[in-house]
One Martini backbone bead per residue (centre of mass of N, CA, C, O) as a GRO file, in nm:
protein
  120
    1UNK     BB    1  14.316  18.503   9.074
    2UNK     BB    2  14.155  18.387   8.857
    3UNK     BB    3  14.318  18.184   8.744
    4UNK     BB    4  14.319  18.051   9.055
    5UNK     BB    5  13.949  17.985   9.071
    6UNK     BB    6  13.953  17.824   8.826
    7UNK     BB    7  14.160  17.591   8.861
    8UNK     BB    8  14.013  17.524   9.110
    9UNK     BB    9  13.763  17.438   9.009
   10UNK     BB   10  13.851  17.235   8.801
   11UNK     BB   11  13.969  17.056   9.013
   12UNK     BB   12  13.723  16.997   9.132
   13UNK     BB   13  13.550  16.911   8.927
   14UNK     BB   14  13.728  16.655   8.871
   15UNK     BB   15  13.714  16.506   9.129
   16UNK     BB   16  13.434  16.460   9.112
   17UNK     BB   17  13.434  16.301   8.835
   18UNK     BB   18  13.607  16.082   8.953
   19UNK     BB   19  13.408  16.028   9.211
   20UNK     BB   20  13.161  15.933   9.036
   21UNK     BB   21  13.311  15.710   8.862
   22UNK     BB   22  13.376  15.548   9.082
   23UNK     BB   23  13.108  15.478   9.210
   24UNK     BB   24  12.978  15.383   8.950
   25UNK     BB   25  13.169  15.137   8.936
   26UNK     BB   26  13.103  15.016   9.227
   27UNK     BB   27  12.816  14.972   9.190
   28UNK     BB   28  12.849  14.796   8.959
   29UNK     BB   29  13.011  14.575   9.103
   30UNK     BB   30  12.814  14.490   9.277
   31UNK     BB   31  12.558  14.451   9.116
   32UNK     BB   32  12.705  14.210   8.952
   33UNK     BB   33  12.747  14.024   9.206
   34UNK     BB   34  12.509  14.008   9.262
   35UNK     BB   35  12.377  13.879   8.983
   36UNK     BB   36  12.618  13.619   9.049
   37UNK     BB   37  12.440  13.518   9.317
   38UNK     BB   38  12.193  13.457   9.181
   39UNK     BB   39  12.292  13.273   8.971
   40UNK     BB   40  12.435  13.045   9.155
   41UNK     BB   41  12.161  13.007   9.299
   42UNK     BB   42  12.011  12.896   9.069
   43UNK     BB   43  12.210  12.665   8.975
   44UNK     BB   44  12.192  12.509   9.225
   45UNK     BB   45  11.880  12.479   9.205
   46UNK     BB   46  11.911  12.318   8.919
   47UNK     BB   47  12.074  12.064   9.040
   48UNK     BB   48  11.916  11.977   9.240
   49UNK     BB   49  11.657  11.920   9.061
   50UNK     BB   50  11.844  11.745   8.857
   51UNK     BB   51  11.890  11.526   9.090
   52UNK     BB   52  11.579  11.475   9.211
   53UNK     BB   53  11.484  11.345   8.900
   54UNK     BB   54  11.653  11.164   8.864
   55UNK     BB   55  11.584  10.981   9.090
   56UNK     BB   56  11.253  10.978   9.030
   57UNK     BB   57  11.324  10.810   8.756
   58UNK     BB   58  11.475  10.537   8.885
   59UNK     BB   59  11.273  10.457   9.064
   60UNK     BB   60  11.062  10.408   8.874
   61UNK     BB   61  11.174  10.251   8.686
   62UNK     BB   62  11.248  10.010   8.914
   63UNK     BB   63  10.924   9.979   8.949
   64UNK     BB   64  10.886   9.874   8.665
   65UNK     BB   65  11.042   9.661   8.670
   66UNK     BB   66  10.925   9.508   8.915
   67UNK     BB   67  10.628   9.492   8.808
   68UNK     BB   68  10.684   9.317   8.563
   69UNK     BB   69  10.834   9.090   8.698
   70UNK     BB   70  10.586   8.989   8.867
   71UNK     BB   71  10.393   8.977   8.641
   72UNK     BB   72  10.563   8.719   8.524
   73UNK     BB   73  10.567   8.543   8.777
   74UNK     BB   74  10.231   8.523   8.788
   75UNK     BB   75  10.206   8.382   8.492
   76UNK     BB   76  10.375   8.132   8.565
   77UNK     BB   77  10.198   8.069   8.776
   78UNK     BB   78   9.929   8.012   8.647
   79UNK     BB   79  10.046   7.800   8.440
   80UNK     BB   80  10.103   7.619   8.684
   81UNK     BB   81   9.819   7.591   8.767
   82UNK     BB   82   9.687   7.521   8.508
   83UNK     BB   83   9.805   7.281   8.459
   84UNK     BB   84   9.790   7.112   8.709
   85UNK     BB   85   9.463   7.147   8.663
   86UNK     BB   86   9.472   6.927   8.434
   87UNK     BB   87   9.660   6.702   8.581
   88UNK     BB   88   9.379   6.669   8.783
   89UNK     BB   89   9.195   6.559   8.575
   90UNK     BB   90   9.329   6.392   8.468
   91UNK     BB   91   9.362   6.183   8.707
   92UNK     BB   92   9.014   6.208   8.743
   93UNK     BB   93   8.948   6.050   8.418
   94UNK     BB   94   9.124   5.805   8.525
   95UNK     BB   95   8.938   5.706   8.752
   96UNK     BB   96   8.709   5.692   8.611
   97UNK     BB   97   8.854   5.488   8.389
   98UNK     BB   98   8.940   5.281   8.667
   99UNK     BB   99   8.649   5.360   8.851
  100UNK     BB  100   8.313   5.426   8.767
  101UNK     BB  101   8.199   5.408   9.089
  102UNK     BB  102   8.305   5.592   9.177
  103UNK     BB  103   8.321   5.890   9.346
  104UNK     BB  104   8.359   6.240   9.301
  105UNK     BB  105   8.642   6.461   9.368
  106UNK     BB  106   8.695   6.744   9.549
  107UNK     BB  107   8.851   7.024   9.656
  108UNK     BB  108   8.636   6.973   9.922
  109UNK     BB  109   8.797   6.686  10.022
  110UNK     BB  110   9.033   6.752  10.082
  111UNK     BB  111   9.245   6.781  10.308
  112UNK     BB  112   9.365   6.971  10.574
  113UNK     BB  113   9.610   7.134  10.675
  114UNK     BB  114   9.778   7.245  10.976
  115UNK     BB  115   9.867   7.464  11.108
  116UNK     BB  116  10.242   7.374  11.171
  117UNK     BB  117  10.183   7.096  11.031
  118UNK     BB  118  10.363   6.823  10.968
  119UNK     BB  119  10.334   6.573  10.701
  120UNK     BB  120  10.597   6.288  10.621
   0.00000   0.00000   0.00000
């Protein structure tokens, strides 16, 4: 009866320690799938951020071509106002020495046309 009271108790211990083995197997993969889950949900917001980053870097570069253009747009304007600015002395000292008694005209002299009017 002693060594069936043995053979018991051992294989009582022997289910324990599988029943532990067993569980302690259960909760690392729980563990890890938690972990695997955590790490999943980082990188999905790591390329969402890495999505969003791209987008206001492109969006930057675009402002800044759009500056730049502008800026060389009004650059052009500039010149062309210079231009016409001498074009118009240049026919102011025509003026004046093909009639040197005439008075000289300012830019506040020029008629304003009224807005909406069209002279044509």
């Amino acid at each position: 009866m002693t060594t069936a009271i043995i053979a018991i108790v051992v294989i009582a211990v022997v289910i324990v320690v599988i029943a532990a083995v067993m569980a302690n197997s259960r909760r690392r993969e729980r563990e890890t799938q938690i972990r695997r889950d955590a790490a999943a949900a980082h990188r999905d917001e790591a390329v969402e951020r890495n999505r969003t980053a791209q987008q206001a870097e492109l969006a930057a570069q675009e402002q800044s071509a759009r500056a730049e253009r502008e800026r060389l747009e009004a650059e052009v304007k500039a010149e062309r106002a210079a231009k016409e600015r001498a074009a118009a002395d240049e026919h102011a000292m025509q003026a004046r020495d093909i009639d040197p008694d005439s008075p000289d005209t300012t830019e506040t002299d020029v008629p304003a046309v009224a807005p909406g009017r069209m002279d044509g």
